[in-house]
N, C-alpha and C positions, 0 to 999 in steps of 0.2 A: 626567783628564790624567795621562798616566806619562811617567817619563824612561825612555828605553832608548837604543845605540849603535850605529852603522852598523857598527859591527867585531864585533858579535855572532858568535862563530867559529860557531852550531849554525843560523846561517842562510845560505839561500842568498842569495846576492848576485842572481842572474837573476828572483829573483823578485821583488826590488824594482826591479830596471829593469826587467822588463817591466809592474809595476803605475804604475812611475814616469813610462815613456814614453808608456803608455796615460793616464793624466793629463794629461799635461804637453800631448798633443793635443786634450785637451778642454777645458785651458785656453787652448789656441791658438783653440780656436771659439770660445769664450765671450771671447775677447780681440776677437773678428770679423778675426781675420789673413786666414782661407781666404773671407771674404765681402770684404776689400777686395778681395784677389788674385784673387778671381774678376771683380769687377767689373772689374779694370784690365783683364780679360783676355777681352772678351766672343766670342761664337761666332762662329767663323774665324778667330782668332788663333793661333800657335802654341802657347801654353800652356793655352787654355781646356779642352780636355778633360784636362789633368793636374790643375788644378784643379776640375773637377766632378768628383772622385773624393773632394773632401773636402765633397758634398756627401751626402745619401742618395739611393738611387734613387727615383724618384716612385711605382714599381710591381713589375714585374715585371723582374730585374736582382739585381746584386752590383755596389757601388761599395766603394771602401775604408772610406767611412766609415761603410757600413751593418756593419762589421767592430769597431766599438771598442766598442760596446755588450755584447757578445757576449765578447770578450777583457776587457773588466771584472769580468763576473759569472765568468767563466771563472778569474781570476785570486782573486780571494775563494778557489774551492771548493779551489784547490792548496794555499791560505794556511792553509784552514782544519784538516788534522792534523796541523800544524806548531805553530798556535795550541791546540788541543788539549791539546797533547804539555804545551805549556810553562805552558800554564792548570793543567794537571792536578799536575802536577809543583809547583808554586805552591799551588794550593787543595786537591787530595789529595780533592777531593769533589764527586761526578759532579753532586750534586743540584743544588748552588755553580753552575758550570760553565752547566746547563742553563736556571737560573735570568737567568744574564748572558744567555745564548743570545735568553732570550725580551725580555728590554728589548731587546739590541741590535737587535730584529727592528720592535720597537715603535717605536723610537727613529727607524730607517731609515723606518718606513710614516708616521709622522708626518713626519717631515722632506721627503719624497716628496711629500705631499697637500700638506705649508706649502708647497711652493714652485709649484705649479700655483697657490697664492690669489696667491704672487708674481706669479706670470705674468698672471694676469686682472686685479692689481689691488684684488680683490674677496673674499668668505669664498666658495670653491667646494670640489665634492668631486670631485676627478678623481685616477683611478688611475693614469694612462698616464707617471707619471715611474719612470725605471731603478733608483731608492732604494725606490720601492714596493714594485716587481716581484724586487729582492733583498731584500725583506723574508721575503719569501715564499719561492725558492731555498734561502736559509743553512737556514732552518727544515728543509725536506725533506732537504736535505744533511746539518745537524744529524743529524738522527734514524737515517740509513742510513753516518754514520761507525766503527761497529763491525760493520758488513753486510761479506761477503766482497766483493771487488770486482765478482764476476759478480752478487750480489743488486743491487749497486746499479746496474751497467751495466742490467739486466734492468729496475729498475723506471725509469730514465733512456729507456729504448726503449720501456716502457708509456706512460710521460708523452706521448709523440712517438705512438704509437699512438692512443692517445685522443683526443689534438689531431688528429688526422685524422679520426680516426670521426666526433668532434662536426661539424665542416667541414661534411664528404662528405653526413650526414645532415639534418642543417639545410635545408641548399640543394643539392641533386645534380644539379642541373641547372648551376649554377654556383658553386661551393661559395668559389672564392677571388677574387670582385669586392667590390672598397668600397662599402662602404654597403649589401648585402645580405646579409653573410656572419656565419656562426655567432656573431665577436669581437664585431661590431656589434651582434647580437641581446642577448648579455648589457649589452655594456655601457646599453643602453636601460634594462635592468631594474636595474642596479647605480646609475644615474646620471641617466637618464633624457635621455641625449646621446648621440652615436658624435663624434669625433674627425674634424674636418675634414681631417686629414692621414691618415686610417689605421690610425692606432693604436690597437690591444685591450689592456684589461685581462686578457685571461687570457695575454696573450703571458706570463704568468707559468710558467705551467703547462708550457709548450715547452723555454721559455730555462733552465727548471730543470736541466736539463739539460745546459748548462755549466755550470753549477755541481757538478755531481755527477761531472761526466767529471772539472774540476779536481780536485775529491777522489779522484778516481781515481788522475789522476798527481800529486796530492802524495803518496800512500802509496805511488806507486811510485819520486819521489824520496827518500824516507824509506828504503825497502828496502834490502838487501842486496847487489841486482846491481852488477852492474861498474858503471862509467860511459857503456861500450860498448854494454853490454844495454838500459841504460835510454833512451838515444836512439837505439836500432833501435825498441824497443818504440813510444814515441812517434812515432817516420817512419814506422811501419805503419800505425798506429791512425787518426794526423793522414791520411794518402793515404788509407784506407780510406776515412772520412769523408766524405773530398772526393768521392771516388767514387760513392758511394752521393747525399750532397745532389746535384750535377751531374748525376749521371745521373737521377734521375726528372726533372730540371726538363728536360734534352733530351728523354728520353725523352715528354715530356708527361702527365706521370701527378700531378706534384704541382708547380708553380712555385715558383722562389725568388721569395720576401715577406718582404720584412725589417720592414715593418710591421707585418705578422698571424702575426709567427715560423710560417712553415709549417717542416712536418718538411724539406722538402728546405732550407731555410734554414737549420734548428738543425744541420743535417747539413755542410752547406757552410761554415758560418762557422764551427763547434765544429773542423772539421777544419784551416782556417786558423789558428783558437787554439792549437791540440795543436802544429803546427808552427812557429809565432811559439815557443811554449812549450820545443820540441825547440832550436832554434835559438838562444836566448836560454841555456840551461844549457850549451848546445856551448860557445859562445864565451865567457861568461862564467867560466863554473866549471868548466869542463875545461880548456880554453885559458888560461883567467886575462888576457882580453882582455879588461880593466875598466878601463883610463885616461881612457875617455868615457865612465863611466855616470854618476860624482857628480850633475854637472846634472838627469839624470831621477831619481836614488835621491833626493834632497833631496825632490821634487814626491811623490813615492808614499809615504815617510813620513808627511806627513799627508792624506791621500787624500779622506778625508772632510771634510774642513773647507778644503780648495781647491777641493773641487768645489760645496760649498754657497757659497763667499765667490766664487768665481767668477761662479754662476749668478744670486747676489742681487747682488751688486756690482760684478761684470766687465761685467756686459750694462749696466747702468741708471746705475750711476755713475761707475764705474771711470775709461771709455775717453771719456768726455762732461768729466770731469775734467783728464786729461791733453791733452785736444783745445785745451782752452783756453787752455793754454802754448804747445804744439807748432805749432797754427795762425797763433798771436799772433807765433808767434817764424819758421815760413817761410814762410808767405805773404809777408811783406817782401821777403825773401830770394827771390824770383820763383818759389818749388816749387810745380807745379800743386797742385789738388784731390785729383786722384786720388794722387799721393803722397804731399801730405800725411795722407791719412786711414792708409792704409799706413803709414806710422814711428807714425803714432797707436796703431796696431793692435798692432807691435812692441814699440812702450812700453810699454803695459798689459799686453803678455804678461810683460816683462820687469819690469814692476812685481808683478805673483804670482805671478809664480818669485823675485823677490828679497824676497818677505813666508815662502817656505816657507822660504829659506835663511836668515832669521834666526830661522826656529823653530828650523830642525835647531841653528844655531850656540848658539842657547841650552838645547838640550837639550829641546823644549817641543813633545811629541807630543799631539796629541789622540783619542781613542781613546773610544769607544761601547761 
């Protein structure tokens, strides 16, 4: 646990509101806001398709929220020669440094496999939580933080190379359906189960590569350039991206899978990131359009420990908590069902953003 301060002048503000808003939405899920709101809103309603964008897509698709997962890891790798800079500058000693590097990897893969036992209830061994699979990222990122930017972009597109080969080779006949595909083959041997949703362990291997792109353009917010240069560079890079994931999923050649990270996925949603990314320093730190970030920089200060107290306590006890009041107290008052569980949902959101705001107000960061 360290103290540090939002007005730290050698950091960037854009990148605690983007790590803070990218939070603050995943404690809106684990608050179940976007599952009242979709319920209220079933199919052929006006608003139901803008609320199934805060679901995932079932298969083959891009929804928004198959996007937050992706801008998470994505936001780490920007953080990470920032954290560097000030670790080194602090400890003076790479070995120090490399040594934190490996608990906090450790720390992440356990905390990743504890919270799947949450989920079942039970002692199991499952990979498929975003804590695991950044366990595994920082590592690779670690290690290519002193690489030129072209080594690590290079081996970022080998990673995405190779996730494809495995694919293609596995099953070439059908390389990206559930339940027969290369993710699923390992996970049988690592677990001895595949993921009733989809979901592979090795999406590690893909996704690493947001991570490594972030490293990419933290050292390119670090740099020299103008402020001009650095967000052309990022509106290239981000459209590139996009270009390249969209086009093979038109083109037919590779599908976006947000489930089994295909390349044309890592490609599409890393590009979204770079420009979420682009976008957020525009206005933030060039503009100095920062009167509404507080609310999310509070959430993204402690990032880790909202998103563990959310996923143990927002789902299971949190909102089943406050339901007890809030039911007690409108159902009298004539408020259906369906909007009572809605202000439920609101409450508990409003209840862990008002647990991160008395960490920040007492100075009380938690840090791995």
């Amino acid at each position: 646990m360290t103290n540090q301060h939002l007005s730290d002048r050698k950091r960037l503000v854009s990148l605690d509101v983007f790590r803070g808003l990218t939070m603050f939405l995943l404690v809106a899920e684990a608050a179940s806001v976007y599952h009242t709101l979709l319920d209220a809103n079933p199919e052929g309603t006006l608003f139901h398709n803008f609320f199934l964008q805060f679901t995932h897509h079932p298969w083959n698709g891009l929804r928004f929220w198959d996007l937050i997962q992706p801008f998470f890891m994505f936001i780490v790798g920007v953080a990470m020669p920032f954290s560097l800079n000030k670790r080194m500058a602090v400890v003076g000693d790479r070995g120090k440094v490399t040594r934190h590097i490996l608990k906090r990897c450790l720390l992440l893969f356990l905390f990743g496999t504890g919270l799947h036992c949450v989920y079942a209830g039970e002692l199991v061994f499952e990979l498929w939580n975003v804590l695991t699979q950044l366990s595994f990222t920082i590592l690779v990122t670690y290690f290519l933080l002193d690489r030129s930017w072209k080594v690590q972009l290079g081996v970022s597109l080998g990673l995405l190379v190779l996730t494809e080969i495995m694919y293609r080779l596995y099953n070439p006949e059908a390389p990206f359906l559930h339940g027969t595909n290369f993710g699923n083959y390992i996970d049988q041997i690592l677990m001895g189960k595949i993921n009733g949703g989809g979901w592979v362990a090795i999406n590690c291997i893909p996704t690493a590569a947001h991570t490594i792109w972030g490293a990419i353009c933290g050292n390119l917010l670090l740099s020299s350039k103008s402020e001009k240069e650095k967000i052309k560079i990022l509106v290239l890079a981000g459209l590139a991206a996009l270009a390249i994931g969209y086009g093979l999923d038109f083109a037919g050649i590779t599908p976006i899978v947000k489930r089994i990270s295909t390349t044309s996925f890592a490609f599409a949603s890393g590009g979204w990131a770079i420009l979420a990314l682009a976008f957020c320093y525009w206005l933030v730190d060039v503009k100095e359009k920062n009167n509404w970030v507080f609310p999310f920089v509070v959430v993204g200060m402690n990032s880790i420990f909202i998103y563990l107290f959310a996923e143990i306590l927002g789902h299971s006890w949190l909102f089943g908590f406050i339901e007890i009041f809030s039911s007690g107290i409108l159902f009298p008052l004539g408020i259906g069902e369906s909007a009572v569980v809605i202000i439920t949902a609101f409450l508990t959101l409003g209840a862990m953003w008002y647990l991160c705001y008395f960490l920040y107000k007492k100075k009380i960061f938690f840090k791995i």
